[in-house]
C-alpha positions as a Markdown table, in Angstrom:
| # | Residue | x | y | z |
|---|---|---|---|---|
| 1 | Unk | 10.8 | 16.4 | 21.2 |
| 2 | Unk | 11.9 | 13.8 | 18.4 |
| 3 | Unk | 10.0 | 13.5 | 15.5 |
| 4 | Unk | 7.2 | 11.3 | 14.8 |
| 5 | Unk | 8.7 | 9.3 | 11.9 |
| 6 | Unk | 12.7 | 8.6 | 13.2 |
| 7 | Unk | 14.3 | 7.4 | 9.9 |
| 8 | Unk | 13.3 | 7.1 | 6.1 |
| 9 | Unk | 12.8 | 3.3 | 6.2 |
| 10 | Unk | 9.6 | 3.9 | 8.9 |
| 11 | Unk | 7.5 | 3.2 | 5.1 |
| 12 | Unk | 6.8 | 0.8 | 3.3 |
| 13 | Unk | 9.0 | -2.0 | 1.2 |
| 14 | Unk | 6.9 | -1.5 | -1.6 |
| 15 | Unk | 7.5 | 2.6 | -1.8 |
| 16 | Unk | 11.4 | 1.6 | -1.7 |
| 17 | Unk | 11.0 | -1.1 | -4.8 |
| 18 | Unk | 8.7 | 1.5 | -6.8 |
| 19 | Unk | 11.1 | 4.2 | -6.1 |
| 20 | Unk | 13.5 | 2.0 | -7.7 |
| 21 | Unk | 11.5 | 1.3 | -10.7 |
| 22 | Unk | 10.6 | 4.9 | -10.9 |
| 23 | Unk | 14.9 | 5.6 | -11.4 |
| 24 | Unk | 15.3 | 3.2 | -13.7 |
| 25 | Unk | 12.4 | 3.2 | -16.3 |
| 26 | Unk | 10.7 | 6.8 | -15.3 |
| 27 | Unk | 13.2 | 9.1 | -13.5 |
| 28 | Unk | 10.9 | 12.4 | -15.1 |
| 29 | Unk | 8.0 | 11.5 | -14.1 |
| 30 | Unk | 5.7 | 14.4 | -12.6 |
| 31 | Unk | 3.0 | 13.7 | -10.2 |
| 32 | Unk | 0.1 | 15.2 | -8.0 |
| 33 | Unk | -0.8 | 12.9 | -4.8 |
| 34 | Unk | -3.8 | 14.4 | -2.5 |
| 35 | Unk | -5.0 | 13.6 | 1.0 |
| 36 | Unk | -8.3 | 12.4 | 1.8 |
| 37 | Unk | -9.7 | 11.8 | 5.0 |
| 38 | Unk | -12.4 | 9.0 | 4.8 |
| 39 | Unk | -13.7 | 9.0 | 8.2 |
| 40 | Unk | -16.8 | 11.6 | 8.1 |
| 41 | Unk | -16.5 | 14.2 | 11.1 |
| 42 | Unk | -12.9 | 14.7 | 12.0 |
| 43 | Unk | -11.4 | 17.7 | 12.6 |
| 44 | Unk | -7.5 | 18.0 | 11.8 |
| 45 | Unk | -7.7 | 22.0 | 11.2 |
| 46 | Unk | -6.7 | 22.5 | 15.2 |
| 47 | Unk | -3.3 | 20.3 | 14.9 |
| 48 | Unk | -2.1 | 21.6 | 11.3 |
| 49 | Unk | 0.8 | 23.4 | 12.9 |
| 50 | Unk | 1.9 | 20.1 | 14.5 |
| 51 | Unk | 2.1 | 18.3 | 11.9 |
| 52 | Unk | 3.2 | 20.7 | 9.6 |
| 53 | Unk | 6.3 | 20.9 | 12.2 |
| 54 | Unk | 6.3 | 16.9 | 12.1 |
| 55 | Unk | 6.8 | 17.1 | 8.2 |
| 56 | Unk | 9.7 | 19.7 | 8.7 |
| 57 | Unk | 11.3 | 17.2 | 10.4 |
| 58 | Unk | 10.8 | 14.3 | 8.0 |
| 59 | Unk | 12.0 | 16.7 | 5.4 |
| 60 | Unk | 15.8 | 16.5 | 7.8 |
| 61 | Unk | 16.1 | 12.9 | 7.5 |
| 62 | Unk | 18.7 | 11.2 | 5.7 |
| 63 | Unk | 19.3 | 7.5 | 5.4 |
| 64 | Unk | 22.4 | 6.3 | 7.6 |
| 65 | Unk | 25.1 | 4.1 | 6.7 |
| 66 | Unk | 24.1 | 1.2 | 8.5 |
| 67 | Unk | 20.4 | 1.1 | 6.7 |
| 68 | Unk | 22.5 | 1.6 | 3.4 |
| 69 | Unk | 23.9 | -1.4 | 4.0 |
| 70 | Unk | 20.3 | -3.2 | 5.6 |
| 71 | Unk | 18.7 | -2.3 | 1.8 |
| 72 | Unk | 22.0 | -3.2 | 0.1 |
| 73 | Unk | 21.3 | -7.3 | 1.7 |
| 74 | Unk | 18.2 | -7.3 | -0.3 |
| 75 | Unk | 18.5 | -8.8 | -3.4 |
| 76 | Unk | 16.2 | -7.0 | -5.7 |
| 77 | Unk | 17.8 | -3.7 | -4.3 |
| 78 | Unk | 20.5 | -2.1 | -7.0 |
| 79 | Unk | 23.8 | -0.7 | -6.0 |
| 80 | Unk | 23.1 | 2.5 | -7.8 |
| 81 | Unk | 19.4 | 2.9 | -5.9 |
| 82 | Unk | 21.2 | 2.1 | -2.8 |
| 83 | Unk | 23.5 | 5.2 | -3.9 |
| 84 | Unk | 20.9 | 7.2 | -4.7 |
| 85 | Unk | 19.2 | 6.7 | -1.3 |
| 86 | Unk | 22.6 | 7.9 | 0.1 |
| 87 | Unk | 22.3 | 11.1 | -1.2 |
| 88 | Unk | 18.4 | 11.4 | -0.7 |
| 89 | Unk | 16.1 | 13.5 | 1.3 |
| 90 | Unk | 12.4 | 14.7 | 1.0 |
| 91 | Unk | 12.1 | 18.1 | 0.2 |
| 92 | Unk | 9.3 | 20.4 | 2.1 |
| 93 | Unk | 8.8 | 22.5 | -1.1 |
| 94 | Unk | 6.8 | 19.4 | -2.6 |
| 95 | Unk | 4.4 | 19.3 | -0.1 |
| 96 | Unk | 1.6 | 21.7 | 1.1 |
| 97 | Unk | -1.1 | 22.0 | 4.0 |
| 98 | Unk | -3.9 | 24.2 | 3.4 |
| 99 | Unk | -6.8 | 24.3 | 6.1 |
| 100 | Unk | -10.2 | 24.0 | 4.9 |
| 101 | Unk | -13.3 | 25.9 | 6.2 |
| 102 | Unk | -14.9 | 22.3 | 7.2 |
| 103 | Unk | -12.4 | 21.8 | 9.4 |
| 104 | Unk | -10.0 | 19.3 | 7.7 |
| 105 | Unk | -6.8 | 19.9 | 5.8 |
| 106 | Unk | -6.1 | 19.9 | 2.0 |
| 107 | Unk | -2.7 | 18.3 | 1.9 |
| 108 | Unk | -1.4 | 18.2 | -1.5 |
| 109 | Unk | 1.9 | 16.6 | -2.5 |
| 110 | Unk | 3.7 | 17.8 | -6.3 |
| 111 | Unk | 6.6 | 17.5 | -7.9 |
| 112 | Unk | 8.9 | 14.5 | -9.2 |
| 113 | Unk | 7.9 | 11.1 | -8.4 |
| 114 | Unk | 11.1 | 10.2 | -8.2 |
| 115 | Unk | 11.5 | 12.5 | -5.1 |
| 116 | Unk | 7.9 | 12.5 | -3.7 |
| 117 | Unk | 6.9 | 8.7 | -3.9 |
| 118 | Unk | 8.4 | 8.7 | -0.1 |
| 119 | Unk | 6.1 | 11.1 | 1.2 |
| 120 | Unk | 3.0 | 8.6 | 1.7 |
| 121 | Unk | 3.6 | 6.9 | 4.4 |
| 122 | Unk | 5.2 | 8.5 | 6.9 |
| 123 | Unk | 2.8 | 11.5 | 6.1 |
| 124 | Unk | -0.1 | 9.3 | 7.0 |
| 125 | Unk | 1.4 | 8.0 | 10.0 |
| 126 | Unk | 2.3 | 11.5 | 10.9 |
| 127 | Unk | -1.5 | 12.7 | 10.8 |
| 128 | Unk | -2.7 | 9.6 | 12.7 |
| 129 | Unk | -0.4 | 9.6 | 15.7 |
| 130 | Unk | -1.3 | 13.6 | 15.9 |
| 131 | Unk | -4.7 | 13.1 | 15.9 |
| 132 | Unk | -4.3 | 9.9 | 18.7 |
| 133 | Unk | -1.9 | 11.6 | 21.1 |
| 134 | Unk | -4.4 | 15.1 | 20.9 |
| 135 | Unk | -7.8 | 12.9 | 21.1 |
| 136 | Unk | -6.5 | 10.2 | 23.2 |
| 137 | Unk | -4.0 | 11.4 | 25.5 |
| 138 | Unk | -2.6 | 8.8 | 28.3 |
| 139 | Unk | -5.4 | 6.5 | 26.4 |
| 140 | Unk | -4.5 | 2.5 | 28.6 |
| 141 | Unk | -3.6 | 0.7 | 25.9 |
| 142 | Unk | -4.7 | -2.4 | 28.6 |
| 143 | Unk | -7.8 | -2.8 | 25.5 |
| 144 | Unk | -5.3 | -3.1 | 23.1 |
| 145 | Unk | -3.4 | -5.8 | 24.6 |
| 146 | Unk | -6.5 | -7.6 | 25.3 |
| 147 | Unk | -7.7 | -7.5 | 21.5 |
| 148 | Unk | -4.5 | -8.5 | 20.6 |
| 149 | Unk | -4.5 | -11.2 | 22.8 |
| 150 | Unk | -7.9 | -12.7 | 21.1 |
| 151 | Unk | -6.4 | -12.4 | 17.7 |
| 152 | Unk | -3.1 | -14.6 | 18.7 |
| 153 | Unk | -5.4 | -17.3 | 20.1 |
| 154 | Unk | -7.0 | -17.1 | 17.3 |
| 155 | Unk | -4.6 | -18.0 | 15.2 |
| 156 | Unk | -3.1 | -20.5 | 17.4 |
| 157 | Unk | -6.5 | -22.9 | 17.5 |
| 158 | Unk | -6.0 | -26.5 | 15.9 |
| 159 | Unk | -5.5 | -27.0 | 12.1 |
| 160 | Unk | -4.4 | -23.5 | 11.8 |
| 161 | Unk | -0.7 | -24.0 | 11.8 |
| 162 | Unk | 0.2 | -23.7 | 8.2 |
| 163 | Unk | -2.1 | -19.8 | 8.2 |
| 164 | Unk | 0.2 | -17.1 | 8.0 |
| 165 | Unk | -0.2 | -12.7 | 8.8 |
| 166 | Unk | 2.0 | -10.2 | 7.8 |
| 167 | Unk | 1.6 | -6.7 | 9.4 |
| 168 | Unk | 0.7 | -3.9 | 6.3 |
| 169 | Unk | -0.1 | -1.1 | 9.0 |
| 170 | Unk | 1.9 | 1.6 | 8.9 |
| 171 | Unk | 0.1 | 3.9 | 7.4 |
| 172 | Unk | -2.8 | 4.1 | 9.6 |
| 173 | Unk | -1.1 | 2.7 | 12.6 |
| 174 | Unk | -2.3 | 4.4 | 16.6 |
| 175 | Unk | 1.5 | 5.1 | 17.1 |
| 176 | Unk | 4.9 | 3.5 | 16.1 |
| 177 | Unk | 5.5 | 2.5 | 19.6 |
| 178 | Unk | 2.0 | 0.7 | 19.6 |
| 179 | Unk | 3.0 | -1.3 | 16.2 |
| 180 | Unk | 6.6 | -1.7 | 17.0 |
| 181 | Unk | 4.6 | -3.8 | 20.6 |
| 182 | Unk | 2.2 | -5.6 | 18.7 |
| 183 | Unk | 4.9 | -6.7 | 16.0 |
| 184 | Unk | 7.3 | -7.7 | 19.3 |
| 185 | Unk | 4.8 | -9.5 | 20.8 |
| 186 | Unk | 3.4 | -11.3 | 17.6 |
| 187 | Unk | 7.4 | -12.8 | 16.7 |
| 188 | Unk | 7.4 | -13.5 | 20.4 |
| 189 | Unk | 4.1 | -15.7 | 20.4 |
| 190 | Unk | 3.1 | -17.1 | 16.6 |
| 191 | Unk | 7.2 | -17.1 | 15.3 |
| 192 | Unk | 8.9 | -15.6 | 12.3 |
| 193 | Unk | 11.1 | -18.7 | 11.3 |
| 194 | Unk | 10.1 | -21.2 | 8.5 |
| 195 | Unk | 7.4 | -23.1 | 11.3 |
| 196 | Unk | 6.3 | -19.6 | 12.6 |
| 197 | Unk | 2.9 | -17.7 | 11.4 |
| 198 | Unk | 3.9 | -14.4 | 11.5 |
| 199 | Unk | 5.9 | -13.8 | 8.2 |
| 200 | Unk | 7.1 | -10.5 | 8.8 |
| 201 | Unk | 6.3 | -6.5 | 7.8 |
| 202 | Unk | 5.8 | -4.2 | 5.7 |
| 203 | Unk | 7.8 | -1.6 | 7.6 |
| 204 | Unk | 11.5 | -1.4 | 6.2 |
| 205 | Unk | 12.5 | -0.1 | 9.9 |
| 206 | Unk | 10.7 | -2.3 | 12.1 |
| 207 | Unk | 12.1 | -5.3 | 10.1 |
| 208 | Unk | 15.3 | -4.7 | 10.4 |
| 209 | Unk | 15.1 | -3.3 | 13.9 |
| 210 | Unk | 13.2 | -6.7 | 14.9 |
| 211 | Unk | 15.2 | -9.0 | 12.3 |
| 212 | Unk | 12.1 | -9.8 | 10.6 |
| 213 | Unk | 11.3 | -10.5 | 6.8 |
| 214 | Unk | 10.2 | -7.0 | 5.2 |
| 215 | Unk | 7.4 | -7.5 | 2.6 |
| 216 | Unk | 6.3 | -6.0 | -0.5 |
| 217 | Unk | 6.1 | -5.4 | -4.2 |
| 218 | Unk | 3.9 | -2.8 | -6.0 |
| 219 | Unk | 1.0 | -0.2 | -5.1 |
| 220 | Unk | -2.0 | 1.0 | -6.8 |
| 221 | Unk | -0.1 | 4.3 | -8.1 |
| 222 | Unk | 2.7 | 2.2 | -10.0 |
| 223 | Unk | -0.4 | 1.4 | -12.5 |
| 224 | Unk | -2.2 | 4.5 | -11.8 |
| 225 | Unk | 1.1 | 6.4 | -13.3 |
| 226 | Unk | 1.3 | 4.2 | -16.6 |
| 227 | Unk | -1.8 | 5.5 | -17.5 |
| 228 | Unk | 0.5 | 8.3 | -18.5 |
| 229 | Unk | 3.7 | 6.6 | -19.3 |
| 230 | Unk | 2.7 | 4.2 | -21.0 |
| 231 | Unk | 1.7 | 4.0 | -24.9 |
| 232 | Unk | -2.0 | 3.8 | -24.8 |
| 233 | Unk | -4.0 | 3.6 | -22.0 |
| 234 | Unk | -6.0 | 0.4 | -23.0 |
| 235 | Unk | -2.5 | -1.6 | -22.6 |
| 236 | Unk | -1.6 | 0.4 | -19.0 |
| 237 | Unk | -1.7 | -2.9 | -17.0 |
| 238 | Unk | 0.3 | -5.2 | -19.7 |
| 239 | Unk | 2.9 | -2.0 | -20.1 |
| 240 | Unk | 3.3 | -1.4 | -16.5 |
| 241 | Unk | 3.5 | -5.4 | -15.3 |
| 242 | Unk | 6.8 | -5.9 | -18.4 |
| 243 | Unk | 8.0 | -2.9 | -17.3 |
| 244 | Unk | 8.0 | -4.0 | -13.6 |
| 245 | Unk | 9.1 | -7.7 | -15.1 |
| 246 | Unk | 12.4 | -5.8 | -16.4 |
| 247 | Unk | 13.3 | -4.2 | -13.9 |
| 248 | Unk | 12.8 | -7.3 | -11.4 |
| 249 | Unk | 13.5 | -10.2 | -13.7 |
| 250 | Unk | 11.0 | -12.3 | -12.0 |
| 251 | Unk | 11.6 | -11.1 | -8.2 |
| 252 | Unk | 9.2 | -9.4 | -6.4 |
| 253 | Unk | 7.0 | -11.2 | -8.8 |
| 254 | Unk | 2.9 | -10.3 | -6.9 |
| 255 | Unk | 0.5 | -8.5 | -9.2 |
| 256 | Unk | -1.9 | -6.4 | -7.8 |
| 257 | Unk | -5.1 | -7.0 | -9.4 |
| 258 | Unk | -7.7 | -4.4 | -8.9 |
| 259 | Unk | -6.7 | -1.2 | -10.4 |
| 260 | Unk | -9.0 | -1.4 | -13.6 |
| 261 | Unk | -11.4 | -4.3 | -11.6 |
| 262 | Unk | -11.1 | -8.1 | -11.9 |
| 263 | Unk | -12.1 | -8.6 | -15.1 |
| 264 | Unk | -9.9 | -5.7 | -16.7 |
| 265 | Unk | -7.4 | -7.6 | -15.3 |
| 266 | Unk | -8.0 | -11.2 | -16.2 |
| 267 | Unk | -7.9 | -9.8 | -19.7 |
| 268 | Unk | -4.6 | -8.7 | -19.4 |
| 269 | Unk | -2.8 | -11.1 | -17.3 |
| 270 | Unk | -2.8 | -13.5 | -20.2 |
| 271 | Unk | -0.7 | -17.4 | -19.8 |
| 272 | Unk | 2.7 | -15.2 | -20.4 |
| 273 | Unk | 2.3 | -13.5 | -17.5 |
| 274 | Unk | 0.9 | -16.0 | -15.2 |
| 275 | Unk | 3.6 | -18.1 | -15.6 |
| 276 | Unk | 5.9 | -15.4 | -15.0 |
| 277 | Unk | 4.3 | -13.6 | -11.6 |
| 278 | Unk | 4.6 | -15.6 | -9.2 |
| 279 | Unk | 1.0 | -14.9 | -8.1 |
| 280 | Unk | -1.6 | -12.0 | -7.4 |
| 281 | Unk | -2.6 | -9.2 | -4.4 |
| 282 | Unk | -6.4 | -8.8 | -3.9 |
| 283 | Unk | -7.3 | -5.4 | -2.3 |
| 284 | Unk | -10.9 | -4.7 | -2.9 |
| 285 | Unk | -14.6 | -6.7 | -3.6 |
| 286 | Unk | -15.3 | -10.2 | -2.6 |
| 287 | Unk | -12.4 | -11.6 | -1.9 |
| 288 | Unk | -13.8 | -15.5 | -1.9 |
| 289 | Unk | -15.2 | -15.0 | -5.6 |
| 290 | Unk | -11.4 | -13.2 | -6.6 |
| 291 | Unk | -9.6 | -16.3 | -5.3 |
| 292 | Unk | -11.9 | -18.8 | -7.2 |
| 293 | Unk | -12.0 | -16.6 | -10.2 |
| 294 | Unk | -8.1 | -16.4 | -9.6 |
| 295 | Unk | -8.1 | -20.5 | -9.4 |
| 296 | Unk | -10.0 | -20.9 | -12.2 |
| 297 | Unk | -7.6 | -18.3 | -14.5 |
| 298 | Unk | -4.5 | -20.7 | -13.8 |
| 299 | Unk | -6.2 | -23.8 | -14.8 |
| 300 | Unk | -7.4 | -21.6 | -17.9 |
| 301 | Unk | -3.7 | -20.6 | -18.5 |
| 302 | Unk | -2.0 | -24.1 | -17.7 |
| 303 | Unk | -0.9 | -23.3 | -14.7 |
| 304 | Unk | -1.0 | -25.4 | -11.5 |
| 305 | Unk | -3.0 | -23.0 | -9.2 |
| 306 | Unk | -1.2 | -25.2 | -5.9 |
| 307 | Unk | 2.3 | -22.9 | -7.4 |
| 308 | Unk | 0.9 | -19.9 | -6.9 |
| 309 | Unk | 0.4 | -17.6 | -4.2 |
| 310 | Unk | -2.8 | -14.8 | -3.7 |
| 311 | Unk | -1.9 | -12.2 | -1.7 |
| 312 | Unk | -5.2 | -10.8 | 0.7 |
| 313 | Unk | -4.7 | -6.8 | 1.8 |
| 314 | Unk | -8.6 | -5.4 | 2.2 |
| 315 | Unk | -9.6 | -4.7 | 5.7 |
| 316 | Unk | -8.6 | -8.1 | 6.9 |
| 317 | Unk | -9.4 | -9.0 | 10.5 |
| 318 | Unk | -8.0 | -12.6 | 11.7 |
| 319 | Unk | -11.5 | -14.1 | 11.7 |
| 320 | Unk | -11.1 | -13.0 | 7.6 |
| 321 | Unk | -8.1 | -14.5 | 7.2 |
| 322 | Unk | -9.0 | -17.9 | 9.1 |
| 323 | Unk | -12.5 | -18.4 | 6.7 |
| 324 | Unk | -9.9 | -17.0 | 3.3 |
| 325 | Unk | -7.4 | -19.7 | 4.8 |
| 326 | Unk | -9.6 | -22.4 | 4.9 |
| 327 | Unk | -11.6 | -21.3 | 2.1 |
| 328 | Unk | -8.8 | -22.3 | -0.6 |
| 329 | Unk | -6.2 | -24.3 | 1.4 |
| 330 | Unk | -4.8 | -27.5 | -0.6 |
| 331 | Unk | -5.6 | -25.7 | -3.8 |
| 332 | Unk | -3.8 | -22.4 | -3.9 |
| 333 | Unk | -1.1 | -20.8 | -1.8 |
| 334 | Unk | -2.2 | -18.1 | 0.5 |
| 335 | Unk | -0.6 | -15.1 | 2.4 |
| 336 | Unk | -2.0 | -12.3 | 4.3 |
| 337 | Unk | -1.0 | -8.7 | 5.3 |
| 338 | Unk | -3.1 | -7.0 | 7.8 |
| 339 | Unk | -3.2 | -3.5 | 8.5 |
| 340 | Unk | -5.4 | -1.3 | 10.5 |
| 341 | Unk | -6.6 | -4.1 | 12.1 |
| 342 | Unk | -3.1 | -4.8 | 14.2 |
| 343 | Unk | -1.6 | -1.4 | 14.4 |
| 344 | Unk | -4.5 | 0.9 | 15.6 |
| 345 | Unk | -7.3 | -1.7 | 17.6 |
| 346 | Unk | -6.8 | -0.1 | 20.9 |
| 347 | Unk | -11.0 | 0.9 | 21.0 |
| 348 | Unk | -11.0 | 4.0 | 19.2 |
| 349 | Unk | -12.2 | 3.8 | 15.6 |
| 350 | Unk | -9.2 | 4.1 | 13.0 |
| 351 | Unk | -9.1 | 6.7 | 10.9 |
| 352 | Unk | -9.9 | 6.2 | 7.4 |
| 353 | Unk | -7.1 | 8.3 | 5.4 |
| 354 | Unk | -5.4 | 8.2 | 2.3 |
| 355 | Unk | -2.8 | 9.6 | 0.1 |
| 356 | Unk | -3.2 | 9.1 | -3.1 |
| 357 | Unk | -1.9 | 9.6 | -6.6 |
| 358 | Unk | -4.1 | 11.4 | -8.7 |
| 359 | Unk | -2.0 | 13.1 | -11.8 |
| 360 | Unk | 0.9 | 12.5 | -13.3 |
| 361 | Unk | 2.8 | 14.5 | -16.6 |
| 362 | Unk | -0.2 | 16.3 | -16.2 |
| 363 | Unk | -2.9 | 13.9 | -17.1 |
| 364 | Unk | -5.1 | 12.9 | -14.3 |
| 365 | Unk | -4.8 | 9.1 | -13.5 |
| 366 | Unk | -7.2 | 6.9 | -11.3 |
| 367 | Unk | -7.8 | 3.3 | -10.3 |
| 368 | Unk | -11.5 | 1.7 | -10.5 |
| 369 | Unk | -11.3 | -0.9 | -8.2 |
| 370 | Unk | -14.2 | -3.4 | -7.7 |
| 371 | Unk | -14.8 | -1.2 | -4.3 |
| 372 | Unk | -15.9 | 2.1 | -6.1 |
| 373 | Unk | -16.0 | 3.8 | -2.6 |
| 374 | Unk | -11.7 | 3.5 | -3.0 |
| 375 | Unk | -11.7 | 5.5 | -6.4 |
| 376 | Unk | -10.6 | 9.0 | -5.9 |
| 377 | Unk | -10.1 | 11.5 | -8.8 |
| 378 | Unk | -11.0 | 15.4 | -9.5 |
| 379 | Unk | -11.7 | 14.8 | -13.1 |
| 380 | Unk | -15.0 | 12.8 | -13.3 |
| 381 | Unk | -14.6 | 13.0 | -17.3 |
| 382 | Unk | -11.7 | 11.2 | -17.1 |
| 383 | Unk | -13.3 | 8.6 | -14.8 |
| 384 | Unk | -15.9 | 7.9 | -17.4 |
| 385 | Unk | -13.3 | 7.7 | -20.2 |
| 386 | Unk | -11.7 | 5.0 | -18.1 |
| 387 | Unk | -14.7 | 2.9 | -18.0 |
| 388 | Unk | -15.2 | 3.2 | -21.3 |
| 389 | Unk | -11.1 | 2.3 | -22.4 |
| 390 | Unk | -11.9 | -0.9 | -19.9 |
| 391 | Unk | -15.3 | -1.7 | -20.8 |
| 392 | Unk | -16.4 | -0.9 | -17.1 |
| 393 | Unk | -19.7 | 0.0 | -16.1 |
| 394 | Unk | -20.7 | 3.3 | -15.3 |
| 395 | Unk | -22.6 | 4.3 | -12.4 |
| 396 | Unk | -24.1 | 7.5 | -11.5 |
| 397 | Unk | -21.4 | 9.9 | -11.2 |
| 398 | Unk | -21.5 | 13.3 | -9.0 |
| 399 | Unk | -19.9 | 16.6 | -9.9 |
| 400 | Unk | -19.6 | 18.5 | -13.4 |
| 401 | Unk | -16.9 | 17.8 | -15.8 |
| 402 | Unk | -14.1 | 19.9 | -15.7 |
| 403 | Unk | -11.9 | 18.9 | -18.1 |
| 404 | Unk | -11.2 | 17.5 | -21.8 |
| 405 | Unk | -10.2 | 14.1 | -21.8 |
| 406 | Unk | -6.8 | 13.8 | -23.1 |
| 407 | Unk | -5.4 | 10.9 | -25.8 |
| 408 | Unk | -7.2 | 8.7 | -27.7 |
| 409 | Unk | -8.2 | 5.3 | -27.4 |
């Protein structure tokens, strides 16, 4: 039976533009990402030998000539990543499964991050797909079509026209068939051209399969990792956005905002670099107050707020994107990816998993995002010296210390 995952480019845009980043300014990088299962309850322990066979066959992939040449049209993509991604292919030895007693599955992920960064997504899709088609066999995806249904007429009521979706769920999506449907029939009924309201996907694959715009710039571990690349940790986020500035010259130009909480970042994303980012990508807390606060930072930094763009990620529904939409229309521009909420709303709940980075050269590395329930580290000491390098409060935290905190302030 094929494999779950068919090619390399079923992931992300924004793993492919990292990856780049990672050849050019970081190529010996080491990292630790870990798997976590948000969703209280769920078993995985009875299909860890199918997806362990799923990941075998991942680990055989290797990106064709003709998808060479699909990343070679982008602009932002270099001839000598493009190269690279010629010669490339995920390597099993980086990745381990390890049952747990409880019933779910340690899945741990080490090595280079130059040759693990594309291990994320597909892994995630993999798990997800394995747990639907054992938990939900022959499920009538009749419920699906009907949600789907509401969402596009939704979007389609008066004085929406100018609101526009992106699909950001791969990761967590019921199946690729499912998404590769729901992304068919949302070009077929909202558009993709300039007039359209569906402005494309994240999926590299599923863009180019379905000639639509592929969409990203940077993730949460791209920060996470210049906690330990960088110089000194309080200047992580101003390090990692020049860094990302000279490697793109101004493409791909969306910051994401939430790693060290909205204030962190206000502090850093100073007049120099909100004139040179194009805009900013919201992914956890209130995300009316974020856009005002956002608003009210480019009038701060003499910047007309109506040439920018804020990107919205966090568990949007359409009904979210519609209130966001009208929220700050005529007085910033706005875009929206939504994930979970297109790719796996057949009736089932969604499972809640992750893969995320949580070392790198050895030094743990985290994000504190203004949704504490999305921070995930094993060092709790190092946790609390990042509140303390950002001037973040501290709330009750569970577990001992095991480790010294490395580097100074």
């Amino acid at each position: 039976m094929p494999g779950i995952i068919p090619s390399l480019l079923d992931t992300d845009l924004y793993k492919f533009t990292m990856m780049q980043a990672v050849l050019h300014q970081f190529p010996g990088a080491q990292v630790q990402y870990k798997f976590k299962c948000r969703t209280p309850g769920v078993q995985l322990t009875p299909y860890l030998e199918e997806i362990e066979d799923e990941i075998r066959q991942l680990c055989e992939l290797r990106v064709s000539e003709g998808e060479l040449d699909y990343m070679r049209g982008m602009r932002f993509i270099k001839s000598d990543f493009v190269d690279f991604l010629g010669l490339f292919r995920l390597n099993q030895k980086y990745i381990t499964l390890t049952p747990q007693d409880n019933g779910e599955i340690d899945i741990r992920v080490r090595g280079p991050w130059l040759h693990t960064i594309l291990f994320e997504i597909p892994v995630l899709a993999i798990v997800s797909e394995v747990y639907y088609r054992n938990t939900q066999p022959g499920l009538d995806r009749a419920e699906g079509r009907r949600r789907l249904d509401t969402k596009i007429a939704q979007m389609q009521a008066p004085g929406l026209r100018e609101l526009k979706i992106a699909d950001y769920g791969t990761r967590r999506r019921f199946s690729l068939d499912w998404q590769r449907e729901v992304l068919g029939t949302l070009k077929a009924r909202l558009g993709c051209d300039a007039d359209g309201q569906l402005t494309g996907t994240s999926n590299v694959m599923l863009a180019r399969e379905l000639d639509l715009r592929p969409m990203g710039t940077m993730a949460h571990e791209y920060l996470q990792a210049c906690q330990a690349l960088g110089p000194r940790l309080r200047d992580t986020q101003v390090f990692g956005f020049e860094k990302w500035a000279q490697e793109y010259r101004g493409d791909l130009g969306i910051a994401l905002s939430d790693v060290y909480g909205m204030n962190a970042f206000l502090r850093d994303f100073d007049m120099y670099f909100c004139k040179l980012f194009d805009g900013a990508r919201h992914d956890s807390g209130d995300p009316f107050q974020w856009g005002e606060r956002m608003i009210e930072h480019y009038r701060l930094n003499r910047c007309d707020p109506r040439t920018k763009v804020l990107v919205f990620s966090d568990a949007l529904t359409i009904p979210r994107c519609i209130e966001l939409h009208q929220r700050f229309l005529g007085r910033i521009q706005t875009a929206f990816g939504v994930g979970t909420n297109l790719t796996n709303d057949l009736g089932p709940d969604a499972l809640q998993i992750v893969l995320k980075m949580i070392e790198c050269n050895g030094q743990p590395v985290a994000k504190i995002s203004d949704a504490p329930g999305k921070t995930m580290v094993e060092d709790e000491g190092y946790l609390k010296y990042l509140r303390q390098v950002f001037d973040l409060p501290a709330p009750a935290l569970a577990g001992p210390v095991r480790r010294s905190i490395p580097g100074a302030l």
